[in-house]
N, C-alpha and C positions, 0 to 999 in steps of 0.2 A: 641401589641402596645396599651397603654390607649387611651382615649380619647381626654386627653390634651396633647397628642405627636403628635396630628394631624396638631397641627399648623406647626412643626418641618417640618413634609412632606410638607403640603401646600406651606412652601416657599419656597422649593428646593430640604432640607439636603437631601443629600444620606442618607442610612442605616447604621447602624450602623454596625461594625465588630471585634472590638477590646475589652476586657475586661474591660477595663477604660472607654469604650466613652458612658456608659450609665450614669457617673456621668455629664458627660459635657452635655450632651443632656438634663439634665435635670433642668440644669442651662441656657441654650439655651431657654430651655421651659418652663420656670417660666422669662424669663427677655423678650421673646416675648409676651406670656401673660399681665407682668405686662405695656408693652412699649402697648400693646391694647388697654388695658385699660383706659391708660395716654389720646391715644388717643382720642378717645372714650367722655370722661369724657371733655376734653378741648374744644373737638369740640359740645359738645353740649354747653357749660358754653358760648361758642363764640356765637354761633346762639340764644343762650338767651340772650346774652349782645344785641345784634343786634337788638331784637324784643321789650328789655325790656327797653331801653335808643334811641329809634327813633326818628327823630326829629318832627317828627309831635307830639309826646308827654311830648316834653320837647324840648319846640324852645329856652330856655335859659340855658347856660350852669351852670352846679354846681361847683364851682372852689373850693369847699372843699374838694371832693373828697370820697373815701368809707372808713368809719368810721368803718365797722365791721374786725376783725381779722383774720375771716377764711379764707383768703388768704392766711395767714401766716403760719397757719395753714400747711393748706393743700401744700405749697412750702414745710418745713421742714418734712412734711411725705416722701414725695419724695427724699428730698435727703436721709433720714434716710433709705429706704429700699435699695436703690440705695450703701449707706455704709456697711448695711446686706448682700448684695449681695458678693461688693468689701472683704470685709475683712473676712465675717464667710464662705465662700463659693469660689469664685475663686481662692484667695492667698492662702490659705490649699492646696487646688487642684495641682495647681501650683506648691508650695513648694514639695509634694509628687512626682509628675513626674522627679523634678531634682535633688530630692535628692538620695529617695530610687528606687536604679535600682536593677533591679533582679541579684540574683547568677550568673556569667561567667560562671560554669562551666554546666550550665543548661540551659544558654543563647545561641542562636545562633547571632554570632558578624562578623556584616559587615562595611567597609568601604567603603561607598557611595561619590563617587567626582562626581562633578557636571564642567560641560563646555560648553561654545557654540557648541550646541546648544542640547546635554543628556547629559544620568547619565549613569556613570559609576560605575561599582557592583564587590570588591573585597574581596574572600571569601577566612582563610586558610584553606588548605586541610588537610586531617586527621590527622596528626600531632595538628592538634591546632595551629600553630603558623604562624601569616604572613610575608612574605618574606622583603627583605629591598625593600625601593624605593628611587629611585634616578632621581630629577629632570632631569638631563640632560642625561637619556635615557628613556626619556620620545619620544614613535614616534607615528607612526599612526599605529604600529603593536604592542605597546606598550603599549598603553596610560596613564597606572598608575605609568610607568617607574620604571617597576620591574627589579630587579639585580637578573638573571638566571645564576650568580654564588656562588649564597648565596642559601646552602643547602632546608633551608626553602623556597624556591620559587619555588621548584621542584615540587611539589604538588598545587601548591596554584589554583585558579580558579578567572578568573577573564573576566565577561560578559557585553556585552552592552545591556541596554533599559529594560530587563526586568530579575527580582530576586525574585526568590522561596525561601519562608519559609514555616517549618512545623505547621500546626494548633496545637494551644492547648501550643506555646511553644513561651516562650521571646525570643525576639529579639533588641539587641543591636545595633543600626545605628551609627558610627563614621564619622561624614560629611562633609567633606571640601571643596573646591572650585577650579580652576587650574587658574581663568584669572578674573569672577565678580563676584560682589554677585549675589547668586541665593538661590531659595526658596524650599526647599523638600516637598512636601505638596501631603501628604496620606489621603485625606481625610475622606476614610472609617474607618481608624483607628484612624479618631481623634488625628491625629499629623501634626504639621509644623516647620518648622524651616528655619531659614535662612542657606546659605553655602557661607562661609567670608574667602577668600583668605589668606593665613595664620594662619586657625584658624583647629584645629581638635574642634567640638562642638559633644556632645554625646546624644542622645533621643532612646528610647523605646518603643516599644508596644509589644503588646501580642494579636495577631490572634486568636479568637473564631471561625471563621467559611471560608470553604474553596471558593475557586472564584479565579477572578482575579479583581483586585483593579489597579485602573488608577492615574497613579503619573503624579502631572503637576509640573510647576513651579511659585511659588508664588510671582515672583519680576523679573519686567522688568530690563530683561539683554540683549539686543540688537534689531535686526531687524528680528531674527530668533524665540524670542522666543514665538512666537504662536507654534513653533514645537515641545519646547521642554519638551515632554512627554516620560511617562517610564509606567510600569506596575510593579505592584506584583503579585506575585501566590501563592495562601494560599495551598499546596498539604496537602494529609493525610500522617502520617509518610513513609510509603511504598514508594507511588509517589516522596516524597520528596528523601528519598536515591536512586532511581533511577536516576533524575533528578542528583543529586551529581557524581554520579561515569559516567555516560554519560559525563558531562563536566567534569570531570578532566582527562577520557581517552584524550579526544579531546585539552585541554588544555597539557597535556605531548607532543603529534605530533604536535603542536603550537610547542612548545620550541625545540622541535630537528630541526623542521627547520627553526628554526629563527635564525639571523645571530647573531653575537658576538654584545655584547654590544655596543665595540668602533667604530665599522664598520658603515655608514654611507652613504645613495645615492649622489650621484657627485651634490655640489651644496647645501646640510645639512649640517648644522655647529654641527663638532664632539658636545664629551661631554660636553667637558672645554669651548666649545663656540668660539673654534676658527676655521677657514678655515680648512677643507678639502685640500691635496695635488690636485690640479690642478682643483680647483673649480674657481669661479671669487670673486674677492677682496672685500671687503667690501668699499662704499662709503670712499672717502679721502686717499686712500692707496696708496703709494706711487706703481707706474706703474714697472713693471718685466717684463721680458722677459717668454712667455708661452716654455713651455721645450717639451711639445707635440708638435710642430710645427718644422717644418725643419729652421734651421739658415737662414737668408732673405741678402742678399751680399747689406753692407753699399750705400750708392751712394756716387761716385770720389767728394773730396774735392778740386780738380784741378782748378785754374780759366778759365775762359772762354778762348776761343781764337779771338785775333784780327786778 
């Protein structure tokens, strides 16, 4: 690390770990620098104004005002580098991340959903391909509401909280949301993004160095979410196929004993969204007779006797 990357540490940044984050760090480290500077420069011109306009030296005010330009000057410096910055520097940057993404077939491509209060990591399994999902077998044994009668879901792999990638190698994030917006934010790789309810949004990086890297959430989505945290694992390629065929053994005996799709605990609203046979009604329902219960004998309509 230079010299002038010491600022970057001094005020917090993690390290850097991805192969793009040493252009951003270094636009981080010229706009700290120059935001120093600013300071710097103003705060002394104030402590000169203060010493050089007192009133013990000037008990009458000047109502014409300051007649030299180099104010104007030096305003228009500043927005022009501040333009330098904007335009020949972050929008390029920018532009490159969402346009040119790496080769798929050199990519490792994940689907990242986000919910109160983790992330969920759905990877295909050796085949390349991922399995269908379907909202409404979405469970808590579930959660990306994969259809385990869709050949492609046989293999697939799908983990809570934390997801291993290989160093050295892209990686493709497809990230969506299940309930609010929430924020993906890698910060060692110099990547964020929002996760928007309806939305598939696509970001990338490329892992330079192995560790584990701390995913938080970058946008208040409830009461929970000071918890919701995830991790990355950068492995070497070795570790990393390890890591693979461990969770897809474990993900196949997931699915043999998991129950049928439509199948549903007493009380869960099937797929379609409606009751369960001998669950309790939904609010407003017109009232039934429960059929697990033995028949109850009317009471006589007979009148009274006098």
């Amino acid at each position: 690390m230079n010299r002038l990357a010491l600022i970057n540490e001094f005020l917090g940044q993690p390290p850097n770990a991805s192969e793009h984050g040493f252009q951003i760090d270094h636009i981080l480290e010229f706009c700290h620098w120059f935001m120093a500077a600013l300071f710097v420069g103003w705060l002394t011109y104030f402590i000169y104004v203060l010493i050089r306009f007192r009133r013990s030296r000037h008990p009458t005010a000047d109502h014409q005002g300051v007649k030299s330009g180099i104010s104007t000057h030096l305003e228009f410096s500043v927005v022009l580098i501040e333009a330098v910055l904007l335009l020949g520097f972050a929008i390029p940057l920018w532009a490159k991340r969402v346009n040119q993404f790496p080769d798929t077939h050199d990519a490792i491509l994940v689907h990242v959903i986000g919910q109160q209060f983790n992330w969920t990591y759905h990877l295909p399994g050796g085949d390349g391909q991922f399995g269908r999902r379907e909202v409404g077998l979405a469970t808590n044994q579930n959660p990306v509401g994969l259809d385990y009668n869709d050949p492609a879901s046989k293999d697939d792999i799908v983990v809570l909280g934390e997801l291993h990638v290989p160093v050295n190698r892209p990686v493709i994030i497809e990230l969506s949301s299940k309930d609010v917006i929430h924020n993906f934010d890698l910060t060692n790789m110099r990547i964020a993004q929002d996760a928007i309810p309806g939305s598939i949004i696509p970001m990338w990086f490329k892992p330079i160095k192995t560790g584990t890297y701390e995913v938080i959430c970058g946008q208040l989505g409830g009461l929970g979410h000071y918890s919701m945290k995830g991790s990355v694992v950068v492995d070497s390629p070795e570790d990393f196929q390890a890591w693979l065929k461990e969770l897809a053994e474990f993900s196949q005996q997931q699915q043999q004993q998991a129950p049928a799709p439509t199948d549903r605990p007493a009380g869960e609203p099937g797929p379609n969204g409606g009751p369960t046979p001998g669950t309790i009604p939904p609010p407003g329902a017109p009232k039934t007779a429960n059929p697990q219960l033995p028949a109850q004998p009317m009471p006589s309509a007979s009148p009274p006797a006098h």
